[in-house]
C-alpha angles and dihedrals in degrees: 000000000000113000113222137165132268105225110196113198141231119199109196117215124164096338084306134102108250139153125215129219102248105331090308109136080200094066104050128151111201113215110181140003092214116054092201087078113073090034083069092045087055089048095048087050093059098255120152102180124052129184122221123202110188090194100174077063093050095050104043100004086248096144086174100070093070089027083117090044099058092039090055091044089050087047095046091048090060085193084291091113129027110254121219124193132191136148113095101003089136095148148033100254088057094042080057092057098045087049100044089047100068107282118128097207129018113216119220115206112145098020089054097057097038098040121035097170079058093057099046091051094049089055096053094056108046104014106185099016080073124088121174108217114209128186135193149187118186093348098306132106125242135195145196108048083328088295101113134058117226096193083226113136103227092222090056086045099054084049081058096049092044090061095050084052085243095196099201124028116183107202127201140177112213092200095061099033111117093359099100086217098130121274120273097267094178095062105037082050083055104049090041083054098051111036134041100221122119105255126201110199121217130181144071099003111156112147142046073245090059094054090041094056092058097042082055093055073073094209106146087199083079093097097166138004106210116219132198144154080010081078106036088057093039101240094135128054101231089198101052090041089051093046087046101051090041091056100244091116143026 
């Protein structure tokens, strides 16, 4: 059986910690006012990998309105944990900053559909540190915070990203993103099959079943499963799910 990472989220709002109803700003839960805070729970549950959406960047590009936020998430880590950052990262200089402030990875969603030479460059630079985020509902990429349609197919975009050698890809499904409904098992089978890249998975996740069921599709390209609202209504044990996709339990 693979070993993989459970990757707990942060979406950033406001300065608060929210999750939206498939994508849709309109539909947000907040969670929490002080974004330490859940950084702590994660640590104490025995994760070593987070993943940070700034979604008021990824909206407008304003990367000042969670500046505090992700100060106060970097800070709480304490190195303890990798730190990945995406929502509004569209050039080099910003990729730099995010860099330079305590992520680990920037992740590039937007930037990396509507400008491919961004991209590239990006990549030679800073190889590994960079993960493309694509997301996808009914097979088609969107863009900016999930709002907009790119007419891209996903399947024609991961080809893309295979041939930039593209080292790290996160997949979600819009449809599925804060719905608990499982995650789309079918799909994410069919792009570990297909590419070498590492995938992370992301969507719908809301059980330790969940988690098994995507360790058993045995693809050791399936380097994280993102996890959400899952968390945040306790509906997952981030400690068990931790222990299971590391392998310490069955």
């Amino acid at each position: 059986m693979i070993r993989t990472k459970i990757i707990p989220a942060i979406d950033l709002l406001g300065g608060r910690v929210v999750r939206l109803h498939q994508g849709d700003y309109d539909q947000s839960t907040i969670y929490e006012d002080r974004p330490s805070a859940p950084v702590e729970q994660f640590l104490a549950a025995g994760v070593r990998r987070i993943h940070v959406v700034d979604l008021d960047a990824a909206r407008s590009g304003d990367r000042s309105i969670n500046q505090k936020a992700r100060d106060e998430i970097v800070a709480a880590a304490r190195e303890a944990a990798e730190l990945e950052l995406g929502g509004g990262i569209r050039d080099l200089k910003t990729v730099k900053e995010v860099l330079a402030s305590g992520f680990d990875h920037a992740i590039l969603g937007t930037a990396a559909v509507k400008d491919p030479e961004f991209l590239h460059d990006a990549l030679q630079e800073f190889a590994e540190r960079i993960i493309v985020g694509v997301d996808a509902r009914d097979g088609i990429v969107r863009t900016s915070g999930w709002e907009e349609a790119s007419h891209l197919s996903a399947m024609d975009f991961f080809e893309k990203l295979e041939q930039m050698r593209v080292y790290e890809v996160i997949y979600t499904d819009i449809a599925t993103d804060g719905t608990l409904s499982g995650p789309p098992l079918d799909a994410i089978r069919s792009i570990l099959e297909k590419f070498r890249f590492r995938l992370i998975a992301s969507g719908g996740i809301a059980s330790l079943e969940d988690i098994r069921k995507l360790i058993e599709l045995d693809q050791p390209q399936l380097s994280g499963i993102i996890t959400g609202k899952a968390v945040y209504e306790g509906r997952l044990d981030l400690k068990e799910a931790v222990k299971l996709a590391s392998g310490q339990t069955g």
